[in-house]
N, C-alpha and C positions, 0 to 999 in steps of 0.2 A: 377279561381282555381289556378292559376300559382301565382297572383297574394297573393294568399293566402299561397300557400307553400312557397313564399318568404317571407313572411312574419311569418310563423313558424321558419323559418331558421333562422333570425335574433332574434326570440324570443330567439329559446336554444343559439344561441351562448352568447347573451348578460346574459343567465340564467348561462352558463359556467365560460363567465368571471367574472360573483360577485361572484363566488364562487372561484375565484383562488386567494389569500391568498398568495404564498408563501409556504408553504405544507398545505396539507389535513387535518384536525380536524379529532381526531379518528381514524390515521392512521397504518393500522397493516401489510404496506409492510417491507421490506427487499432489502437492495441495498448491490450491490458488488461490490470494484472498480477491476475495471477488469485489472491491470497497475502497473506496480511496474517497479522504474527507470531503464530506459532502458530493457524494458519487450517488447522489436524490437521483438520476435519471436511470444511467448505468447498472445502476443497482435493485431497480425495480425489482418484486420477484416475478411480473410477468417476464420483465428483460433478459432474464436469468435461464426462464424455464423457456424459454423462447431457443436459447441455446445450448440446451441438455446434450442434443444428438451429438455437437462437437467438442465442448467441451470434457465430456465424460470418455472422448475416447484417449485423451491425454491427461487428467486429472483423476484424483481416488479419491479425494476430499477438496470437498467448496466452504474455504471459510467465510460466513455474514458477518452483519453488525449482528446487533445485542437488538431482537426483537419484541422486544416487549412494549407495552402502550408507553407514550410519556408524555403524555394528555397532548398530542402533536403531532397531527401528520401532515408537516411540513417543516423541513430547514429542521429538524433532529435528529443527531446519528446513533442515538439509544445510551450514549454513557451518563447520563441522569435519569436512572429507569426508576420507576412509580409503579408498574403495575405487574406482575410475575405470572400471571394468568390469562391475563386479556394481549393479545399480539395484533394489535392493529397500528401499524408504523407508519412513518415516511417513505416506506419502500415498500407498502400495498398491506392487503388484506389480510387477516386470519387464513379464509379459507385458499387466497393463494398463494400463501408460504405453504401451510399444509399442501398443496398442489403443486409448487415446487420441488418441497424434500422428497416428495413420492414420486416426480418424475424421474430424480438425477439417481434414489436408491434403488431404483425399476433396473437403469441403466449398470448399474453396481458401483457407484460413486456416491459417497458419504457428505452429508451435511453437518457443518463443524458450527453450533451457535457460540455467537460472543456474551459470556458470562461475566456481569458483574455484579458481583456479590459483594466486595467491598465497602460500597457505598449504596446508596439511596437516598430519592429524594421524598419529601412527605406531597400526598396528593394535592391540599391546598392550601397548607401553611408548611411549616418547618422542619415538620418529621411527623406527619398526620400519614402514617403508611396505611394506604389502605389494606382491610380485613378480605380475605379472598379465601376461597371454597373449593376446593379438587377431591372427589372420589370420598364427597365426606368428611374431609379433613379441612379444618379453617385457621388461618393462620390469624395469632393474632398480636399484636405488636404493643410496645409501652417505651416510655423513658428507659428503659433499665438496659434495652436493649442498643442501646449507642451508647459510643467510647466516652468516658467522662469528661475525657482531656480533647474531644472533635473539636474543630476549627481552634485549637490554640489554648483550649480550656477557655473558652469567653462564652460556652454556652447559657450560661446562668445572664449574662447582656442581651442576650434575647429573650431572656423569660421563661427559659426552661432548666429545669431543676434533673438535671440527664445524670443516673444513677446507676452507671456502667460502668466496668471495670475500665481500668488503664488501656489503651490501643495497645495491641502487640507489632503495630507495624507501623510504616508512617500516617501522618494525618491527609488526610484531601479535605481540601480548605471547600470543595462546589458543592459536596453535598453531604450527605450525614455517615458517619463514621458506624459500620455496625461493627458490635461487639461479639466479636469468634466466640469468646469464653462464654456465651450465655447459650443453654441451654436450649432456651427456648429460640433464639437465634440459627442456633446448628439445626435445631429442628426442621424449621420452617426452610431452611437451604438444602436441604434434603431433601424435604418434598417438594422444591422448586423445581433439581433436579432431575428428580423423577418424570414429572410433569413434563420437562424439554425432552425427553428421554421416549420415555414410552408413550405422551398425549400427542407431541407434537413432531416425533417420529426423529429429532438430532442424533447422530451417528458420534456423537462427541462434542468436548468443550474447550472451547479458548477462555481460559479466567485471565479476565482483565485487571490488572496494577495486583499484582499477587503481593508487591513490596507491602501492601495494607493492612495484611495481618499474617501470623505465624505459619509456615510454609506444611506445619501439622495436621492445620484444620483442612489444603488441601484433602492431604494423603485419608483423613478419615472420609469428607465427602467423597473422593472417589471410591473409597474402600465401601462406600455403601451403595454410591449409584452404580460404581462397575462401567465408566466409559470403556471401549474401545481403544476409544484417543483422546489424549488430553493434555493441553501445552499451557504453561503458564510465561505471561507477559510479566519476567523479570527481568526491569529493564536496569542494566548494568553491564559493561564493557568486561567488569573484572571476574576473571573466567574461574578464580577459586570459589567468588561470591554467587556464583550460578551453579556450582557444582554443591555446592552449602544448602544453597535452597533444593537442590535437585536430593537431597543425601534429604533433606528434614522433611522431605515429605513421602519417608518410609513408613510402611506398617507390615509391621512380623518380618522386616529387614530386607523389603522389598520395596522400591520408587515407586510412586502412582502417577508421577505423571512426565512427561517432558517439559522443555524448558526451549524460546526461542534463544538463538544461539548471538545473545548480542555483540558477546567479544568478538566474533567470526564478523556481524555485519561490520565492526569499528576495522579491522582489520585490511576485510574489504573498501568501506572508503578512501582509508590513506592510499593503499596500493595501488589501487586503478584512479581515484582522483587525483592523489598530489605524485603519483610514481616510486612511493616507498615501498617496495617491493619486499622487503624484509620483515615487515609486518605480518607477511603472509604464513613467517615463520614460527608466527606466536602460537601458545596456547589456549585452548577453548573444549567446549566440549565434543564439537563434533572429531575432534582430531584425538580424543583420549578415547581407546577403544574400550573404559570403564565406564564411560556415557554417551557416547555415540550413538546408542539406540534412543538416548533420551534427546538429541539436538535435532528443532525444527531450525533449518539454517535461512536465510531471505538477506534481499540487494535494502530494500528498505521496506516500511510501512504504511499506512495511514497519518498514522503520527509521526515516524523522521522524515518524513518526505515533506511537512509541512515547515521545516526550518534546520537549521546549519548542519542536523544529524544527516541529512540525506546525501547521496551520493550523487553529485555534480555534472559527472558524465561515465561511459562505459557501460552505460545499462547491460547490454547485450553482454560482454565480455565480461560481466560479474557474474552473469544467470550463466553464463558457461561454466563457471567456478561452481558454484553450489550444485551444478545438474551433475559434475565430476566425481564431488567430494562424499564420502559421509555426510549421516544425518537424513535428514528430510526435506527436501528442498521446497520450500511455499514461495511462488510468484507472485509478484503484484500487480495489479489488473492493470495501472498503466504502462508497465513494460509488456505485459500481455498483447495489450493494444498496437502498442507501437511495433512490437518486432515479432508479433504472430509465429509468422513462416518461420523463423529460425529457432522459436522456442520450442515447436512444437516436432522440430528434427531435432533437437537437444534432449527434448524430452525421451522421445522414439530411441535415438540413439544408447541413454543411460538404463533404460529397457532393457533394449536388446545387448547389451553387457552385462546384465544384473546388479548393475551397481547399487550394494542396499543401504540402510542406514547405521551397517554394522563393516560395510567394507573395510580393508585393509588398504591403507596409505603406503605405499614402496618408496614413493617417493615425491619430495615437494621441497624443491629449492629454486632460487633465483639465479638466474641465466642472462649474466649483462642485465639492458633493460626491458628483464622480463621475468615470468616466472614460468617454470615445468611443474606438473603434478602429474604427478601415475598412480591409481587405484586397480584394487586388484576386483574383478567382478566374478560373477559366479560363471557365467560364462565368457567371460575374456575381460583384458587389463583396457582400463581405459589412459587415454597419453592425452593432458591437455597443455598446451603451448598459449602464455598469454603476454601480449605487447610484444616487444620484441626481442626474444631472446637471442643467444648467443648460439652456434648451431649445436644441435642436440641431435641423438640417434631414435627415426622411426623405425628402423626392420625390424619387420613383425607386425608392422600398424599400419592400417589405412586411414586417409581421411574421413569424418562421418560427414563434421558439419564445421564453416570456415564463415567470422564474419568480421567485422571493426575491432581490432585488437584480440581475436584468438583464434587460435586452431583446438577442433576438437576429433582428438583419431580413436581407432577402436580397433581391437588385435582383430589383426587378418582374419581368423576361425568365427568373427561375431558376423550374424547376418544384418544386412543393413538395408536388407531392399525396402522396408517402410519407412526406413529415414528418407530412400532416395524416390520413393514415390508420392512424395508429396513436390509439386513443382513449384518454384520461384513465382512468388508474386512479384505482379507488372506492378513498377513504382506507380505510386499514387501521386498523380499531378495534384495541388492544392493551387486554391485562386481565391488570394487574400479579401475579404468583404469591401463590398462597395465606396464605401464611407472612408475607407485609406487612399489619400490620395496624394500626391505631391506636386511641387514646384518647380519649375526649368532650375536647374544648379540647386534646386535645396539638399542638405545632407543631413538625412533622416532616417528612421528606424522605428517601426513599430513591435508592439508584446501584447499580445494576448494573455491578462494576469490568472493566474487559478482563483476558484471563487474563495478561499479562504484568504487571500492579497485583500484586507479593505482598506488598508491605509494609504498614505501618500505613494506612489509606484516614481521611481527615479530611475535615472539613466548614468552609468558612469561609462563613458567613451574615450579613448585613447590609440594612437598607433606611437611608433619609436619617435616621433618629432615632439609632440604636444600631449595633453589632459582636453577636450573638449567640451567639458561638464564642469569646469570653474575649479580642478584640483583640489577640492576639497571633499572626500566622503562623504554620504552616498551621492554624489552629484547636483545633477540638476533634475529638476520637477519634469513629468512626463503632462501631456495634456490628454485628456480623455478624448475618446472621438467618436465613439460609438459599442454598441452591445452585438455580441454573435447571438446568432440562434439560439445556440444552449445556454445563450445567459453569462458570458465571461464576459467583461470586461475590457476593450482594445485603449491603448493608448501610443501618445506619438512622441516621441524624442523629437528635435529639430533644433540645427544648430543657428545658434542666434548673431551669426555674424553678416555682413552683407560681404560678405570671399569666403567664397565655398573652398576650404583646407584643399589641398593636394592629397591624391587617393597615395598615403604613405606606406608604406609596408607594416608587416605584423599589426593591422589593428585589431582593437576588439569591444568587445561592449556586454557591459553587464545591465540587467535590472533586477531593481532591490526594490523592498517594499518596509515597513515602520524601521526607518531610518538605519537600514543593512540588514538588519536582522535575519530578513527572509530575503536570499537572492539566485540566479540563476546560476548554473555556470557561465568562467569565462568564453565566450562566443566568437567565434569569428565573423567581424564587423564588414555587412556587405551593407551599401547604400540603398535604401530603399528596402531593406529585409525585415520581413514580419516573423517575427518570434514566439516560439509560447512556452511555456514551465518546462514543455517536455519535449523542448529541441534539442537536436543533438550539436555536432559543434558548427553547423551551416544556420540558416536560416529557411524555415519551410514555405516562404514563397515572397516571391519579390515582388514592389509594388511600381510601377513605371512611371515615368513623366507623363502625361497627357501629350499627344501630339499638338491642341488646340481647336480652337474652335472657328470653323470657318465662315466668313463674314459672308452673312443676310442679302441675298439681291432681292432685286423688284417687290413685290407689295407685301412680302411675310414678315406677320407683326413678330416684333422682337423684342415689344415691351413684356417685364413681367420675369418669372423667375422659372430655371431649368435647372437639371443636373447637367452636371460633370459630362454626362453622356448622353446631350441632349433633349433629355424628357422634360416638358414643362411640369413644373408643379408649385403647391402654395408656397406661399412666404414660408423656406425652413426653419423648423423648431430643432434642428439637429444639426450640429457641427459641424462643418465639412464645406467644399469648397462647389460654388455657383456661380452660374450666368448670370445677371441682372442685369436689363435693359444692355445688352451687348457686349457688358462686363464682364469681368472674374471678379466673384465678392467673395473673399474667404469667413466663413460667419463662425464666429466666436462662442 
């Protein structure tokens, strides 16, 4: 009998692994990356496991960062990893990631770790990798093992005589370049895997900068670790050159893994940001039904969301595009954040249609300024309607879910009632921080910068009459004013003229950060409006004038310093505007 139950065991498992591919065939989950640069609080895995119950009932896969030690726990997001064994991060403990992955795969939602394999850093010189130990197996590392040509070929200018073959991929200038073709390299990534795998309980992998070496040595490690799921981060718009790497990481003439779908996100931002709608016509993988089981499709990520790749506005009416489309749709935790309720009837609704990563497209053209797409789902066709098209025919569809530039409908025959049981959240009032404050007639604007913003943060402001910011790119300089709770950063525009402009029509206002590079969308400029990275085109709270402050009778001392709102307090060491001796002192 024993004899026989072990030998059922080896039956499923070997039944398991012919069937691990790389992703699923017909697959109709939904993944979130749970991460956005430098998302140290967010991202906790207490924070995480704290909301397994809700999350897992609209997600099948939770992408992390890359968990591994990197002698840092704090202010590091894991892409210089040092250690492959030891998981003590910036985002909590060993034992509560283990305590995480085991709440969310309880719930039946998958933990996706961020894999970089790529690269590496040395523990406390150059390429000093430390030696590490699993199940009896010790890895162990040399010169031979990095690209000979890493950082530029200048390694011998540091003093090391690096005796590794040629990179097969590009170079990364931050940290050490491993060598695919070695042997002992492949090794040792193997049993990495394993390790995330079966020690550490990962349901799958995200390999990071796949462009770093040959899209082969994927296909063999998953051919030995047997992911479930597994996407590689080739980042590249050109949709032959994704399908290239998707094709080269065959083995016995089968893909191993998926591919994020970058041409689809590039597409995505011209159309919903700049209104080229025709873009939406291009090719990619999610829309070639010879790869479409391989396209994780997403609005942005960690990395384009941190400069000009990210998409400016329309959060919502892009998550409606990918929740429609083919492929596999992965959210990102700050569109998560912001429009919860509607994502999570987006999600419900592409459910309850069956729309999987293998759907069939009917149809998908531009409508005036707009575009139509119709996917056929397992159980009923989904119709989505984005910006504003030209009238189009629903009979046969109802509405699911409707928000800022889309309609999302669903054949009559699809049941909808958990789309429609989830209710409308009441708008969240916001109440800009104390420390913002303004002047009778001043014409001002504050931004709240994201923590990766460390540079000078500017203001360029304009309506149809004038430039307010000196007509020159990126404008004029912002002044700091104060810190939020979480640690961002506030600062204040104010126009430096003594005549306050006339409220003209069409204005608007951008902030930028190392001189354009990084900016917000264009905004619509209200006086007195506080901003932040991930406003949509209003401003999330207004800052008001002061009424003033009403003049002291009989014996109440008035010498000495107050707030803005009456409270005495020391001489301030913070910005911002005060009482003194019966004054308004604005302190610099």
């Amino acid at each position: 009998m024993k004899h026989f139950y072990s030998f059922l065991v080896l039956l499923l498992s070997l039944c398991a692994n012919a069937g691990a591919q790389g992703w699923p065939a017909n697959y109709k989950g939904v993944m979130l990356q749970a991460f956005y640069w430098d998302s140290y609080s967010d991202t906790q895995w207490t924070n995480l496991e704290s909301q397994a119950d809700e999350l897992s009932q609209y997600f099948d896969l939770i992408w992390v960062p890359q968990s591994g030690n990197c002698n840092k726990t704090s202010m590091q997001m894991g892409y210089a990893p040092i250690w492959w064994f030891n998981h003590k991060s910036a985002f909590g403990t060993e034992d509560q990631l283990r305590s995480m992955i085991k709440a969310y795969k309880d719930k039946g939602t998958g933990v996706i770790e961020d894999v970089v394999i790529n690269h590496r850093n040395g523990n406390h010189n150059w390429c000093d990798f430390p030696e590490e130990t699993w199940k009896e197996q010790t890895m162990h590392w040399s010169l031979a093992d990095i690209c000979q040509n890493d950082d530029g070929g200048n390694t011998k200018q540091n003093g090391y005589d690096v005796s590794g073959a040629m990179d097969t991929g590009d170079d990364f200038r931050g940290c050490r370049d491993l060598d695919h073709t070695s042997d002992n390299v492949r090794k040792n990534v193997k049993l990495y895997l394993r390790f995330l795998k079966e020690e550490l309980g990962y349901t799958g992998f995200r390999y990071d900068m796949v462009k770093g070496f040959a899209a082969k040595y994927i296909g063999e490690y998953n051919a030995s670790a047997q992911p479930t799921y597994s996407v590689g981060e080739y980042w590249d718009g050109d949709p032959a050159k994704l399908k290239s790497w998707l094709d080269g990481t065959k083995v016995d003439g089968k893909i191993q893994s998926a591919a994020f779908d970058f041409a689809l996100k590039y597409y995505i931002k011209d159309a919903l940001g700049s209104g080229q709608w025709n873009r939406l016509d291009g090719d990619c993988p999610a829309k070639d039904p010879a790869y479409s089981r391989y396209a994780v499709t997403f609005v942005d990520n960690h990395d384009t969301d941190r400069d000009n790749n990210r998409l400016a506005a329309n959060y919502i009416a892009a998550n409606a595009y990918i929740m429609a489309m083919p492929g596999t749709p992965c959210v990102f935790l700050t569109h998560w954040k912001q429009y919860k309720t509607q994502l999570k009837k987006l999600i419900l609704a592409r459910k309850a249609a069956g729309i999987s990563n293998q759907s069939a497209i009917l149809k998908s053209e531009r409508h005036g300024n707009g575009y139509i797409v119709i996917v056929r789902g397992e159980k009923g066709n989904v119709l989505l309607a984005l910006g504003t098209p030209d009238s189009y025919d629903v009979n046969g569809y109802k509405l699911a879910v409707e928000g800022d530039g889309y309609k999302y409908y669903v054949a009559d025959n699809v049941d909808i009632s958990a789309v429609q049981a989830i209710a409308d959240e009441e708008p969240q009032t916001f109440t800009p921080p104390a420390f913002c404050t303004i002047d009778k007639d001043e014409r001002c604007a504050f931004f709240e910068a994201p923590s990766f913003w460390t540079g000078t943060v500017s203001c360029w402001q304009w309506d149809q009459k004038a430039n307010y910011t000196g007509g020159s790119w990126p404008g004029a300089d912002c002044q700091y004013v104060g810190t939020t709770k979480a640690g961002n950063k506030v600062y204040k525009w104010s126009w430096n003229k003594q005549t306050k402009p006339a409220n003209n029509p069409n204005a608007g206002i951008i902030f930028n950060c190392d001189n354009g590079s990084k900016k917000t969308a264009d905004l619509e400029f209200v006086n007195g409006g506080y901003y932040d990275y991930y406003s949509g085109a209003k401003p999330k709270g207004i800052v008001t004038t002061p009424t003033g402050i009403k003049k002291v009778h009989g014996s109440q001392n008035v010498d000495g310093w107050y707030t803005i709102g009456g409270v005495k307090t020391n001489k301030p060491t913070h910005k911002g505007v005060y009482i003194h001796n019966g004054k308004k002192v604005v302190v610099n």
